[in-house]
C-alpha positions in Angstrom: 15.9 -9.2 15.8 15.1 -6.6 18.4 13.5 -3.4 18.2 16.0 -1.7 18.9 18.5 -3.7 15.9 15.9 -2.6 13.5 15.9 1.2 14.5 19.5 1.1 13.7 19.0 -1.0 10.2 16.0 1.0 9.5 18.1 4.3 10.2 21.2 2.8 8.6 19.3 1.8 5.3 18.1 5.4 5.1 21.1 6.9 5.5 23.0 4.8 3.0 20.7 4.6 0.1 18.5 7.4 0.2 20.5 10.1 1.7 18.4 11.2 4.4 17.4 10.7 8.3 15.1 8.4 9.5 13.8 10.9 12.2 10.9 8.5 13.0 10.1 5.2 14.8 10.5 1.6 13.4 8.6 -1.1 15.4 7.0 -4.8 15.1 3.8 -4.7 14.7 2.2 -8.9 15.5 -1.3 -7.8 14.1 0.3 -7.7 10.2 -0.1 -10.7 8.8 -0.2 -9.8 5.2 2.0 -7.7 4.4 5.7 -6.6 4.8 5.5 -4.0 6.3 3.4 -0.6 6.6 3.9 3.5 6.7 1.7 5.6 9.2 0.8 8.5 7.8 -0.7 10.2 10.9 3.2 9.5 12.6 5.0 8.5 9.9 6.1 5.9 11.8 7.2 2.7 10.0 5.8 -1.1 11.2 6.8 -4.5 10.4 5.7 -7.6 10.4 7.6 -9.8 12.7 6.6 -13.0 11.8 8.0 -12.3 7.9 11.2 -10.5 8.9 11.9 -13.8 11.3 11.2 -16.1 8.0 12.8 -14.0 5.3 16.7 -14.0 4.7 18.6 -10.4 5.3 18.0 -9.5 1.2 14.3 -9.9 1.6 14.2 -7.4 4.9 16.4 -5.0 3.2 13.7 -5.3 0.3 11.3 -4.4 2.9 12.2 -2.0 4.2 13.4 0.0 1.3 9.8 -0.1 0.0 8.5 1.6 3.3 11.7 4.0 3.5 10.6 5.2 -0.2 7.1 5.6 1.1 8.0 7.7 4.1 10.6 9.9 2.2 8.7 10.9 -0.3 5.7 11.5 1.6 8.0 14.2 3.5 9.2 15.1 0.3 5.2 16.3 -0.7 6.1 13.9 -3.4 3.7 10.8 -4.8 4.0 8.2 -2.0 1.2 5.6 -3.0 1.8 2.3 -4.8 0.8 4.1 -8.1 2.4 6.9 -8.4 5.5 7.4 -11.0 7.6 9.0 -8.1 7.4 6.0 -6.2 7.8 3.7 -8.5 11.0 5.3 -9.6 12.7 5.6 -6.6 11.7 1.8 -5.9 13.1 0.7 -9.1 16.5 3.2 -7.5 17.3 1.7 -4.6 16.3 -1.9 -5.8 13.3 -1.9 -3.4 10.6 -5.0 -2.9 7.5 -4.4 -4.8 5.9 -7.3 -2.9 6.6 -9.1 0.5 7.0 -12.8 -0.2 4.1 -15.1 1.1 4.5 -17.2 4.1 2.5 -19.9 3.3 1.6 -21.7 0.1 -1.6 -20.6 -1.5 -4.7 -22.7 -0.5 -5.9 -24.8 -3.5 -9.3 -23.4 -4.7 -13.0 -24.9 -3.1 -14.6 -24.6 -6.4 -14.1 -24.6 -10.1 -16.3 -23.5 -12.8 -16.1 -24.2 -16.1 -17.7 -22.5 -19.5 -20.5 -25.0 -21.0 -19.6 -24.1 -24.9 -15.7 -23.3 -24.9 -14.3 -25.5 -21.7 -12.7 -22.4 -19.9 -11.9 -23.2 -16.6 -12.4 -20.5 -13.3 -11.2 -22.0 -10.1 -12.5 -19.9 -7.3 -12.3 -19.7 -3.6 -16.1 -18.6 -3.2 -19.5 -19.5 -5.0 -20.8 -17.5 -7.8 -24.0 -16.8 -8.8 -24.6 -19.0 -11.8 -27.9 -17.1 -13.1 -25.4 -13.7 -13.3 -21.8 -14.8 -14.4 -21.0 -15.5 -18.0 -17.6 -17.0 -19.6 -15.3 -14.2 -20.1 -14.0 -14.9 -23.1 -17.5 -16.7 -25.0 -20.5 -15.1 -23.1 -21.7 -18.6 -22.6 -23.1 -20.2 -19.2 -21.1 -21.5 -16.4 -21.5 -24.9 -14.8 -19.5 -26.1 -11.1 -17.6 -29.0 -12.1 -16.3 -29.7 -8.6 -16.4 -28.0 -5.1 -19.2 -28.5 -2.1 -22.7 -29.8 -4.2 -21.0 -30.2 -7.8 -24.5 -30.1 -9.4 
């Protein structure tokens, strides 16, 4: 897809589900890597990941792109535009928007795991923690690393 193809979606998906112009610019952006997609404030321009949008089927670019359309309309709107307000949460749920881009790759298995020395809980992690600190969550107990780099 070319830049100029996803002007024209980009304005066409505005125009058909929200209601309104897409006044601004829609461009690939190769430094996301990520996330979908992303709404400048300062322009409110809109840029997308190209790597994702060459990946995902048409359903999941549509998704995408609703999500940053809601962002940018209700930002012009002096509405709430961040991922937590009701107003956009709403109008996500409205025009069947994406709530999160779908990963690219699988998730790495975790380097360590931890586990609770009275009730067995298990805590795989992706970075040491400091065993003198952290307690089991759900006992209060000490932690032990069962496997990862120096299983002690």
């Amino acid at each position: 897809m070319t830049e100029q193809e996803l002007q024209a979606l980009v304005e066409n998906i505005s125009q058909t589900w929200f209601h309104r112009p897409f006044v601004n610019r829609a461009t690939f952006n190769r430094r996301l890597k990520t996330t979908g997609g992303r709404f400048m404030l300062a322009s409110s321009d809109l840029e997308f990941n190209p790597a994702l949008f060459a990946a995902a089927d048409r359903t999941v670019q549509v998704g995408i792109i609703k999500h940053e359309l809601c962002h940018y309309h209700l930002y012009r709107l002096h509405r709430g535009f961040r991922h937590q307000d009701a107003d956009f949460k709403a109008l996500l749920a409205a025009v069947a928007g994406l709530r999160y881009a779908p990963r690219l790759t699988p998730p790495s298995p975790p380097r360590y795991v931890y586990a609770c020395t009275a009730c067995g809980l298990r805590y795989p992690r992706q970075r040491r923690i400091d065993l003198r600190r952290l307690r089991c969550g759900r006992c209060g107990a000490r932690l032990r690393l069962v496997s990862g780099p120096n299983p002690g």
